[in-house]
C-alpha positions in Angstrom: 16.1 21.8 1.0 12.9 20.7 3.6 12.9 17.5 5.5 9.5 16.7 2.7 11.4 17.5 0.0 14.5 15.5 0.8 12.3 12.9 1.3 10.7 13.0 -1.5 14.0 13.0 -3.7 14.9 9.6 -1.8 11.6 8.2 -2.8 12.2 9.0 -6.6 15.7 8.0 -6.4 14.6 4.5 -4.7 12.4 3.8 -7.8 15.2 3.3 -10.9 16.9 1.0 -8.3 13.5 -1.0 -7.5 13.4 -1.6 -11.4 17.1 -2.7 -11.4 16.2 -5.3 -8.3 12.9 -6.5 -10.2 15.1 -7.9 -13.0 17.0 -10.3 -10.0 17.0 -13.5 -9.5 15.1 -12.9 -6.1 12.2 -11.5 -6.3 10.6 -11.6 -3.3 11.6 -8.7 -1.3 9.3 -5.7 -1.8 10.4 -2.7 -0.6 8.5 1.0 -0.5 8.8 4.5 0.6 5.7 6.8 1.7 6.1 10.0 2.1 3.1 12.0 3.6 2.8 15.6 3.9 -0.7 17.3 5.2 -1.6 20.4 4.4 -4.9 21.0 6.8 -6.6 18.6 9.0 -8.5 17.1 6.1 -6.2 17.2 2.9 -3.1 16.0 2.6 -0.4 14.3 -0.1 1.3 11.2 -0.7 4.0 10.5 -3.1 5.0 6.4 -3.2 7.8 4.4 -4.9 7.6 0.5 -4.3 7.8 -2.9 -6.1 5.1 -5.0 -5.9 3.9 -8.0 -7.1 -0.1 -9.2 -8.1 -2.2 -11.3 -9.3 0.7 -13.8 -10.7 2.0 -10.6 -12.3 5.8 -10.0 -13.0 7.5 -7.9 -10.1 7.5 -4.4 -10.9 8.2 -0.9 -9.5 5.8 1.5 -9.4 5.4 5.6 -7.8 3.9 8.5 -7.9 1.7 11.0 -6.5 -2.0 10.9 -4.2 -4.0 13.9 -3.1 -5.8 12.6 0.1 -8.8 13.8 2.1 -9.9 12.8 5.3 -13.5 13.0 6.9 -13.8 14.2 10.1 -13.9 11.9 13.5 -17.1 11.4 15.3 -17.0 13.1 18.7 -18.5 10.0 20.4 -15.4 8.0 18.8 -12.2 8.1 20.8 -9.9 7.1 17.7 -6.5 9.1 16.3 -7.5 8.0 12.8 -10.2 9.7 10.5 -13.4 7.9 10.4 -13.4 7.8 6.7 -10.5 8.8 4.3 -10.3 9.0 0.4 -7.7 9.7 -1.7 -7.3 9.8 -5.7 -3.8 8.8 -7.5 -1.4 8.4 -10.5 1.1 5.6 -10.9 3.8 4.9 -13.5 4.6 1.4 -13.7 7.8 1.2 -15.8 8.4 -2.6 -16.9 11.7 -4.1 -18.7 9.5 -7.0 -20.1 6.6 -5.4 -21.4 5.4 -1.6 -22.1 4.5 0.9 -19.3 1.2 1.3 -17.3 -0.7 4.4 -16.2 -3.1 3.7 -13.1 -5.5 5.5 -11.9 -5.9 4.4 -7.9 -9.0 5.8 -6.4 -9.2 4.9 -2.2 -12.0 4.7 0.3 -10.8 4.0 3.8 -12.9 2.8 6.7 -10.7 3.0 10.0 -11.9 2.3 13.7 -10.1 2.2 16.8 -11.9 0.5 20.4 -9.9 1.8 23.1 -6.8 3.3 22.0 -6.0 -0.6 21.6 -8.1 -2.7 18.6 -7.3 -1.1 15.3 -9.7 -2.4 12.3 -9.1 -0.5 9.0 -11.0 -1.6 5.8 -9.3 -0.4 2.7 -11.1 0.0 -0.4 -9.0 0.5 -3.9 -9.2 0.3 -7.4 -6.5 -0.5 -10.0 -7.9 1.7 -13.4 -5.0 0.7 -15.7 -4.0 1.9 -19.5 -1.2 -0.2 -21.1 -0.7 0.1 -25.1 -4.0 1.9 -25.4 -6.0 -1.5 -24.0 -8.3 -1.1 -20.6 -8.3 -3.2 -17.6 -9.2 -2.6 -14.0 -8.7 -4.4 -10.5 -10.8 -4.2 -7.4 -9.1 -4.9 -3.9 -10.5 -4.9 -1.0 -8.0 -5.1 2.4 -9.3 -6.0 5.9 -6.7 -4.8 8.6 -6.9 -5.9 12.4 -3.8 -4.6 14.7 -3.9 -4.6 18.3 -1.6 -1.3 19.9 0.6 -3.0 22.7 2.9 -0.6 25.2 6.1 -1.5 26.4 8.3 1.1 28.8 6.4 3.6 26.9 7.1 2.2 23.6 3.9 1.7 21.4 4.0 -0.7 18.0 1.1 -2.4 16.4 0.9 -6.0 15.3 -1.1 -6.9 12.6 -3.3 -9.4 9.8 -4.8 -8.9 7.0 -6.6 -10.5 4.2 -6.7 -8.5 0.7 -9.3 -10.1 -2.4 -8.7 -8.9 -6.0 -11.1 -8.8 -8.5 -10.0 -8.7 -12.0 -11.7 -7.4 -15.2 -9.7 -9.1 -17.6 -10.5 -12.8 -15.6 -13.6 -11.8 -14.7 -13.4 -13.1 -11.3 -11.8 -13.1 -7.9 -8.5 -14.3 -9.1 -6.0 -13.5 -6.2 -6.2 -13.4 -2.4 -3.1 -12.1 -0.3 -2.7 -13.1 3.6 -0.5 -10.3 5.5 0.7 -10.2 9.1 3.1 -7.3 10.3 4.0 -5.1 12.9 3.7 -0.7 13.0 6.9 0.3 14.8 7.0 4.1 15.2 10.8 5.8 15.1 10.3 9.4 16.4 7.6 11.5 15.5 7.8 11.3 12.1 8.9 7.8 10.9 7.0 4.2 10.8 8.5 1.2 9.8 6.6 -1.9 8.9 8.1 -5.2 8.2 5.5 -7.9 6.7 5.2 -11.2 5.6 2.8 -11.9 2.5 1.3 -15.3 1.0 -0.6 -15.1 -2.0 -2.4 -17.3 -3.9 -3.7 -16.9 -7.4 -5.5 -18.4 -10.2 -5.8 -16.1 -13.0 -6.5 -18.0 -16.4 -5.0 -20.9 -15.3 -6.6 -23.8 -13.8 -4.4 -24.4 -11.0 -3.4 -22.1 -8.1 -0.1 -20.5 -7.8 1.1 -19.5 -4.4 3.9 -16.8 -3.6 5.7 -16.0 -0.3 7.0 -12.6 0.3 8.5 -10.3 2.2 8.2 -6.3 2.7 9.7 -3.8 4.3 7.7 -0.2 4.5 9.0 3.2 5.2 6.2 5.8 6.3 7.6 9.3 6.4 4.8 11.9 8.1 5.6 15.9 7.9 
């Protein structure tokens, strides 16, 4: 079995025990897997299994699969990252306390990079959900700043970011989530990030509700 496929196993195989931990007491730790593959310089795959929690929502799990394409760089732009990268995907969110969602998650992707030093990525993604037949859909848009620091030839990458959501079913911003994290690379192939999250949201009720989280990110490249 390939290094991708093994790797993809583990991702599917992390997603029954995400639902188990949703049902815990504690239910602020989110974890996720990505596992990348490309198959050109411009397309590529993702396949994701994570819990996650928004918009006041019950924590859930939720993975599948994302075919990606990435733009090509500008020449006069001295940045690793694509200029401008889209992807489309499916995700299955299994729920103990209410029925099953299919999403749709279309992704526009802004990245810059000053330097070799001042990241900015601006990530643009929907949320078009189906649950029990009924319609909804989120918009979310997430402003990333990191800053590349070496050490003895080591390289990670602090970061903030502020996400908005838009929600149909509110009709209105309802949620805002305040990140700050750190890219540490393991090899060639592996990224960890470790993050803290704050989010406040409002929903249909009148008052704001704030939750503190933390995640933990597992980026596999191949």
């Amino acid at each position: 079995m390939s290094r991708l496929a093994r790797a993809i196993l583990c991702a599917v195989l992390v997603a029954p025990a995400s639902i188990a931990f949703a049902q815990d007491v504690t239910k602020q730790f989110l974890p996720e897997i990505d596992v990348y593959h490309r198959f050109d310089d411009s397309w590529g795959m993702l396949f994701q299994a994570k819990n996650t929690k928004e918009s006041g929502e019950s924590t859930q799990v939720e993975f599948g699969p994302s075919l990606t394409y990435d733009v090509k760089r500008w020449r006069t732009v001295n940045h690793k990252a694509p200029l401008l990268s889209m992807a489309i995907g499916y995700r299955y969110l299994p729920s103990p306390e209410q029925p099953p969602t299919n999403r749709l998650e279309p992704v526009v992707t802004l990245n810059y990079e000053w330097r070799d030093r001042l990241l900015i990525w601006d990530r643009n993604r929907g949320d078009l959900d189906w649950q029990q037949g009924g319609f909804t859909w989120r918009y979310r848009n997430r402003l990333n700043v990191g800053y590349k620091f070496h050490i003895r030839g080591y390289e990670l990458t602090p970061y903030g970011a502020v996400e908005p959501f838009y929600e149909s079913k509110y009709g209105k911003w309802s949620d805002t989530a305040l990140y700050a994290g750190c890219l540490f690379p393991v090899g060639k192939h592996y990224v960890l990030d470790p993050y803290y999250e704050h989010q406040n949201s409002t929903g249909s009720k009148k008052h704001n509700e704030s939750y503190d989280q933390v995640g933990l990110a597992l980026r596999l490249y191949f």
